[in-house]
C-alpha positions in Angstrom: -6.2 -17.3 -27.6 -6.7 -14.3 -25.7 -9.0 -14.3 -22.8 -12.2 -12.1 -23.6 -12.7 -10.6 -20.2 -9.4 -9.4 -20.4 -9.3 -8.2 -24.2 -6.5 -5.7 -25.8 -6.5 -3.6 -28.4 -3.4 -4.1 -31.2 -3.4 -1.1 -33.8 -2.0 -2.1 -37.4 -0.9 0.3 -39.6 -0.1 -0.5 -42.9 -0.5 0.7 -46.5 -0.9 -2.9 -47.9 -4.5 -3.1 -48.1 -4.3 -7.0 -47.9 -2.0 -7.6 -45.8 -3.5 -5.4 -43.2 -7.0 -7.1 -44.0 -5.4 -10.6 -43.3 -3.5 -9.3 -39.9 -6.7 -8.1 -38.7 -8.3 -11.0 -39.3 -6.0 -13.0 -37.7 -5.4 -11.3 -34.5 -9.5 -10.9 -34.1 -9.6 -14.6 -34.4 -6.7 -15.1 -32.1 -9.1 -12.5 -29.2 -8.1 -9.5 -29.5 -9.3 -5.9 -30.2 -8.1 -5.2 -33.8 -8.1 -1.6 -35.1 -6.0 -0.3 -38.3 -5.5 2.1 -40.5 -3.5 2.4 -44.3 -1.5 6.0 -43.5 0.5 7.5 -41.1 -1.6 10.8 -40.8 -4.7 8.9 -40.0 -3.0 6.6 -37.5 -1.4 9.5 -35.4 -5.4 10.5 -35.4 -6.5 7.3 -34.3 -4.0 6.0 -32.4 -5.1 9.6 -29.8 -8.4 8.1 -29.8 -8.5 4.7 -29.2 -5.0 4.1 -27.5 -4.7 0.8 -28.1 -2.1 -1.5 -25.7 0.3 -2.3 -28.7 1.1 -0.7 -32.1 2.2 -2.6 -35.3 4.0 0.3 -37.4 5.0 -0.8 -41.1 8.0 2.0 -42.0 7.0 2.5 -45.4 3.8 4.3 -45.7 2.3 6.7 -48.6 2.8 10.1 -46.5 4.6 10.2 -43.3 6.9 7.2 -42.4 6.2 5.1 -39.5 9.4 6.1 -37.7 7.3 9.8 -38.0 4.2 7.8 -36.4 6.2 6.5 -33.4 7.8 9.8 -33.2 4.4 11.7 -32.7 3.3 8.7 -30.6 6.4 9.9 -28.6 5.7 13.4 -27.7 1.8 12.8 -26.7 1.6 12.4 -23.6 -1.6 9.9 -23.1 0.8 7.8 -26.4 4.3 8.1 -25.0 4.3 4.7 -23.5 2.2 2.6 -25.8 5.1 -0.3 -27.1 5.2 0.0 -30.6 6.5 -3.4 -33.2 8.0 -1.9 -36.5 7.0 -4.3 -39.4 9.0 -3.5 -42.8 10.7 -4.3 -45.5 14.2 -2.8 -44.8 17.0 -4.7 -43.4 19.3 -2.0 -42.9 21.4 -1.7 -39.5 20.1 2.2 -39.4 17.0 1.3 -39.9 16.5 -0.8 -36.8 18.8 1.3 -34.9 16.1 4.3 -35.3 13.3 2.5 -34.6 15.2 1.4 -31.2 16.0 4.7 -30.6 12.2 5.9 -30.8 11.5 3.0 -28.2 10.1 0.3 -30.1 10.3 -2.8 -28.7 10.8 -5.1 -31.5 11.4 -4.7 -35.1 10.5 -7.8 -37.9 11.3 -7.7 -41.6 9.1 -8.9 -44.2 8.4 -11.8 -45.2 7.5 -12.7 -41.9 6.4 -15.7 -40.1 2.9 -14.8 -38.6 3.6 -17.5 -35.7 6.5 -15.7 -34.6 4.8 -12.3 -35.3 1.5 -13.7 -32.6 4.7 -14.4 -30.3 6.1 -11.2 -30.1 3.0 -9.5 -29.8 2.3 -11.6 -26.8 5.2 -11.3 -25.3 5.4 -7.2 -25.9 1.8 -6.9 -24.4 2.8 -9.0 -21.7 5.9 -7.3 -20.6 3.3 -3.8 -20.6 1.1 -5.6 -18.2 4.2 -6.1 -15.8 5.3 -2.6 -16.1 1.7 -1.0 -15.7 0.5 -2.3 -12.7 2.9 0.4 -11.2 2.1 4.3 -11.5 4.8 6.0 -13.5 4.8 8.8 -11.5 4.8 7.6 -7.9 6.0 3.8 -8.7 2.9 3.2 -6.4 0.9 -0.2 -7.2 -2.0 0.4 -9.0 -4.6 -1.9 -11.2 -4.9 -5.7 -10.2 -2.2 -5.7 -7.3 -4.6 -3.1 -5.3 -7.1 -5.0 -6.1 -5.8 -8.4 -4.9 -4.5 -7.1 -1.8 -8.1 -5.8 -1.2 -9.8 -8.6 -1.7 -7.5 -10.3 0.6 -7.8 -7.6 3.2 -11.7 -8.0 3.4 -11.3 -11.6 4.1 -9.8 -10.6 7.2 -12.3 -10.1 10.1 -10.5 -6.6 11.6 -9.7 -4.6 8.4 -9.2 -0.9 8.1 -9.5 1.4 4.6 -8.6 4.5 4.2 -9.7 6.3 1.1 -7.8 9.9 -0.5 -9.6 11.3 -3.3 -7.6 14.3 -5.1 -9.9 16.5 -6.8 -9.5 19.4 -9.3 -6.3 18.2 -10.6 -7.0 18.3 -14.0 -8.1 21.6 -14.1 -5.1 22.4 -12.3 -3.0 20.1 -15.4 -5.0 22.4 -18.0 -3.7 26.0 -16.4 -0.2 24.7 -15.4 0.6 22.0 -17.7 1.0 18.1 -17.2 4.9 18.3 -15.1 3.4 20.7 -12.5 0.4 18.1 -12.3 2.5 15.5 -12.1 4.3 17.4 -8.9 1.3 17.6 -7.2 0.6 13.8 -7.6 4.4 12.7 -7.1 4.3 15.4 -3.7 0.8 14.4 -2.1 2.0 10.4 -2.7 5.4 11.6 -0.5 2.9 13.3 2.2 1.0 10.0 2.1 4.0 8.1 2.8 5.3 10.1 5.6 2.1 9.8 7.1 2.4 6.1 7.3 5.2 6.5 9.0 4.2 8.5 11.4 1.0 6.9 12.2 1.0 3.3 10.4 2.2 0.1 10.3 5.2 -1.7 7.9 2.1 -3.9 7.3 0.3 -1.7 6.0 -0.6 -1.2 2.5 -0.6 1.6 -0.3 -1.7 2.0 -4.2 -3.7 3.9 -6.4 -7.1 3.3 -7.3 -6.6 5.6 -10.3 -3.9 8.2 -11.3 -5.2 10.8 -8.8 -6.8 8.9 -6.0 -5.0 6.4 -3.4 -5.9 3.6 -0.9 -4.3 2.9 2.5 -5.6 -0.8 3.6 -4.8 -1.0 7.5 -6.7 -2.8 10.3 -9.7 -1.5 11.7 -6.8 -0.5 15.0 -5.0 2.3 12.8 -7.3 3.5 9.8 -9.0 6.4 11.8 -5.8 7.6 13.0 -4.2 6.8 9.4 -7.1 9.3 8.0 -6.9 11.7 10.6 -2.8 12.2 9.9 -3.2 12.2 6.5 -5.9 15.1 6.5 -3.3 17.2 8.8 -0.1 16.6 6.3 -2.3 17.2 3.2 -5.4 19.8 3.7 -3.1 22.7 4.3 -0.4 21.6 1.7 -2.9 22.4 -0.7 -2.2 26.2 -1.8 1.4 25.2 -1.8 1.0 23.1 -5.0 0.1 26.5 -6.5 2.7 29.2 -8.0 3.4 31.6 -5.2 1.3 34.3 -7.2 -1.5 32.7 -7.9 -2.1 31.4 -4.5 -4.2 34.3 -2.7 -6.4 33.5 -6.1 -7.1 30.1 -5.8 -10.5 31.0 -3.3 -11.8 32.8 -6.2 -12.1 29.7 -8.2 -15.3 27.6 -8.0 -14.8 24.7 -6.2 -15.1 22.4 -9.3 -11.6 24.2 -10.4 -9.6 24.0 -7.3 -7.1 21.6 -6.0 -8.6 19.6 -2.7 -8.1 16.3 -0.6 -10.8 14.4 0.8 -9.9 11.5 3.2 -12.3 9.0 4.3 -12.2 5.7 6.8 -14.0 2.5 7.1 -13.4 -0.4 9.1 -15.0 -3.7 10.3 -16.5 -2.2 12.9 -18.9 -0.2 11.2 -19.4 -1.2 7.2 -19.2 -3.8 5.0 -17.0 -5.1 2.2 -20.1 -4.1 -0.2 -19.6 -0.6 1.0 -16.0 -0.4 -0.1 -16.2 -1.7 -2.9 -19.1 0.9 -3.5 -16.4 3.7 -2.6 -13.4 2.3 -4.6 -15.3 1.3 -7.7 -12.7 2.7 -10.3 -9.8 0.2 -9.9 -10.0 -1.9 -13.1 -11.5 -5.6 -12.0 -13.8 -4.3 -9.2 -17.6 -4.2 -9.4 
């Protein structure tokens, strides 16, 4: 059984009323979050909204196929990565070779066992865990590693935090479109690192507390001049991330709209681990 605090979502899609009745049923009893839907149309819809950690595609559906629905799962951006299980009737070789080729990460013919179906779905959702707790765009840790290494760095009497918050970066993703974005994030993490290694430590820790945001966990020794480095490479970076004729008009947006870095310190010396925690409260896990 899956364990409720940590609960996924598994969308089914598929056009056999009953049979997607009983598979929702089943994986609900076995813990998880079970959504569905009976056509491909209405799935692509769905699956936008909820983004659920695993999709179970049937091929044969009553409009588009569900080699259509991976497909479109495919070219969204907040979708591309979901793993998706085809679930079908067809044995052809072609047939798995194309959902392969979309990315799926397992394929089962009906009739099916649904012990070895649970299986695979564990195993898929499992291998996703792995993969996520890694940004896909810096390879920086993210999720429950930053959060371990936190919670072991406050156990230590002399720690240091330091705190870079990226603001207006999805305005920035609406004007110029989600790979300049994606620049900006892969370019600050490179300033970030560079400023370790001017000022740091190889002990010295860095992740993401979200996509946009990152942590530095030092000791309480290096995290003022950690912050104070990191404000110097970054602050006056910031116009740069723009197209070189947009860039005398970026003061002309309100502040709300523009790119900027914010960097903040604590340490031992001066807070508590309460008051982290207070800062960094959008890793998942942390209250």
């Amino acid at each position: 059984m899956v364990d409720e605090k940590k609960k996924q979502t598994i969308f089914i899609v598929e056009d056999d009323v009953d049979l997607c009745e009983m598979l929702t049923a089943y994986f609900r009893v076995q813990g998880y979050d079970v959504k569905n839907a009976n056509r491909g149309e209405d799935a692509v819809t769905a699956i936008q909204e909820v983004l659920p950690d695993l999709a179970v595609l049937d091929i044969r559906l009553p409009d588009i196929d569900g080699f259509e629905v991976c497909r479109k799962m495919r070219e969204g951006r907040r979708t591309q990565n979901i793993p998706v299980i085809f679930l079908t009737e067809k044995r052809e070789q072609t047939d798995i070779y194309g959902g392969l080729q979309l990315g799926a990460v397992d394929y089962i013919t009906k009739p099916f066992d649904i012990q070895e179906l649970r299986l695979r779905v564990r195993n898929a959702l499992k291998r996703t865990q792995l993969t996520n707790q890694f940004n896909p765009v810096t390879t920086l840790p993210e999720g429950s590693i930053v959060s371990e290494q936190l919670d072991k760095l406050l156990g230590q009497p002399d720690w240091g935090v330091v705190y870079i918050q990226m603001g207006g970066l999805t305005a920035f993703r609406d004007k110029y479109g989600f790979v300049a974005a994606d620049d900006v994030t892969r370019a600050v993490s490179v300033m970030i690192g560079n400023a370790l290694k001017d000022a740091g430590s190889p002990d010295d820790f860095i992740g993401h507390t979200n996509s946009h945001d990152y942590v530095i966990l030092t000791t309480a020794g290096r995290q003022k001049r950690l912050a104070d480095r990191c404000r110097m490479r970054l602050q006056p970076s910031i116009q740069y991330f723009y197209p070189a004729l947009d860039r005398n008009r970026v003061k002309l947006l309100p502040e709300a709209e523009r790119l900027s870095i914010q960097v903040s310190s604590m340490s031992a010396a001066d807070n508590n681990p309460s008051e982290v925690r207070a800062l960094i409260r959008t890793v998942p896990g942390w209250d």
